[in-house]
N, C-alpha and C positions, 0 to 999 in steps of 0.2 A: 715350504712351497717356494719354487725357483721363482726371480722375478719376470721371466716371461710368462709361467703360468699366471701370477697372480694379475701382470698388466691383461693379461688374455681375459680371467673372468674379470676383473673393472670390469673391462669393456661390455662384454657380457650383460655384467647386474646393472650396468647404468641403462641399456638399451630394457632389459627383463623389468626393472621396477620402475619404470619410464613411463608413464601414462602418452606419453604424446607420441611412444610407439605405437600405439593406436587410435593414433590421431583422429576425431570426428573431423569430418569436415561442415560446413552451417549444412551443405546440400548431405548430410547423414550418412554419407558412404566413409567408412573408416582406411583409409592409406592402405595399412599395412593386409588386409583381406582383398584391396584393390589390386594392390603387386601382387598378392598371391593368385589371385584370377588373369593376370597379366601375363605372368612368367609361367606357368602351369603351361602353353602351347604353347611355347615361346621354341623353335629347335634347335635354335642356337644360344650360348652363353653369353646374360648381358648385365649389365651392370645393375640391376634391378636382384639378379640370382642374391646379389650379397646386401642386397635394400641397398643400394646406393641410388637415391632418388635425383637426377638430374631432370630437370624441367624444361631443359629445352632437346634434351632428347624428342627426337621423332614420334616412338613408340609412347612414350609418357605424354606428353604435348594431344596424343593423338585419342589417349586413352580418358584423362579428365578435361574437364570443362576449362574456358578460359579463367572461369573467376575462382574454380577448387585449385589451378594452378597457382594464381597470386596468392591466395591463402597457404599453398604447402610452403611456398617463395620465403611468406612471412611468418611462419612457424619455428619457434625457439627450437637448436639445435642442442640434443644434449652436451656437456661437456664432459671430454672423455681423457685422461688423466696422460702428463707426458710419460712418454716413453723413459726406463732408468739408464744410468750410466752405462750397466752391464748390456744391455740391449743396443744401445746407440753404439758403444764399439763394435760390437759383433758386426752389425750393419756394415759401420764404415770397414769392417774387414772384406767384408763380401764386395763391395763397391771397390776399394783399393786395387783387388785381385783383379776386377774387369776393364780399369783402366785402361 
């Protein structure tokens, strides 16, 4: 397996066997079913499409309570594993070129 695939599923299985991907909140509404009712009528592309949960977005901010917000705030993030050597040059090749 190349090392971009295997950093690809990491990320994957850490998020897949993650209990706090579906995060409870005290108020019983689970995150990850909240952004899928969020983004479901959403007609444009937003940072939720890829779970990236920003809290002080508009849409988010707007969508749960002030105090499920503190709680998602304070919620342990998984930890998702560095990128390898081979991946970080490719990169900076792609950045060098756009210089």
């Amino acid at each position: 397996m190349s090392s971009g695939i295997k950093a690809e599923t990491d990320i994957y299985n850490s998020f897949k066997n993650d209990d706090d991907s579906k995060k409870k909140l005290s108020s019983e509404r689970i995150v990850k079913e909240e952004l899928y009712k969020l983004k479901k009528d959403l007609e444009f592309k937003y940072a939720i499409h890829s779970f990236i949960l920003d809290v002080d977005n508009k849409l988010i901010a707007e969508h749960f309570t002030e105090a499920e917000l503190h709680e998602i705030e304070d919620t342990f993030i998984p930890e998702i594993s560095e990128l390898s050597d081979k991946i970080n040059n490719l990169l900076n090749k792609f950045i060098d070129e756009f210089k």
